[in-house]
C-alpha positions in Angstrom: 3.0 -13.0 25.5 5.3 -10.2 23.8 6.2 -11.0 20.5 10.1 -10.1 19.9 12.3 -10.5 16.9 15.1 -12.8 16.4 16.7 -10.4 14.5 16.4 -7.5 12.4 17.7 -5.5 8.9 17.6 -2.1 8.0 16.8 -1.4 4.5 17.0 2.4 2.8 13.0 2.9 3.6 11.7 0.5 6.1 13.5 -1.9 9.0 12.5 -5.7 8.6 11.7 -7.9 11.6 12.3 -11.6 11.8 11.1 -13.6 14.1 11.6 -17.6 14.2 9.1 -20.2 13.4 10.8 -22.9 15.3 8.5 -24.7 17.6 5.8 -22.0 16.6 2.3 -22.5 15.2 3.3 -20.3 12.1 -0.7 -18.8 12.1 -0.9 -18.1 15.7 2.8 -16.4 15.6 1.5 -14.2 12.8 -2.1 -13.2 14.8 0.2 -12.7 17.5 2.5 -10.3 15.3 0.3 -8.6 13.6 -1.8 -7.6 17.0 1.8 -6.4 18.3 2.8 -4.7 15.2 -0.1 -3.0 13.9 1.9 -0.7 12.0 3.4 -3.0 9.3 3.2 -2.9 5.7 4.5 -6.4 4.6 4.5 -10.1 6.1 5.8 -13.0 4.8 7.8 -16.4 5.2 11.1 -16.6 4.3 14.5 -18.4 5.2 17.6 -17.1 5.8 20.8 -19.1 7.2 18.3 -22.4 6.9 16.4 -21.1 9.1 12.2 -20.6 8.4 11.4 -17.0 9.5 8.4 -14.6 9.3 9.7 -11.2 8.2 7.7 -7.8 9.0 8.6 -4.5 7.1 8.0 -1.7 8.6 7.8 1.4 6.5 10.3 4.3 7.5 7.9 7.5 6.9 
């Protein structure tokens, strides 16, 4: 299964990925992410509109 983002933000050095929890096993979503993603530098939970995301920076180099 592909992981994809629900949404995503561009910041000055990276781009953040969200992708929803809804539904999800939040640790199998992140092994899941994080073997699609390899080259992130931050994860983490947040929530944004009420609803409970995992957000990925990726580092613009």
């Amino acid at each position: 299964m592909i992981v994809i983002p629900e949404f995503s933000e561009n910041k000055d050095n990276a781009v953040v990925l969200y992708f929803s929890t809804e539904g999800a096993d939040e640790a199998v979503l992140r092994q899941k992410i994080e073997a699609a993603y390899v080259c992130f530098s931050k994860m983490g939970s947040v929530v944004k509109n009420g609803k409970r995301y995992i957000a990925v920076e990726i580092e613009d180099q």
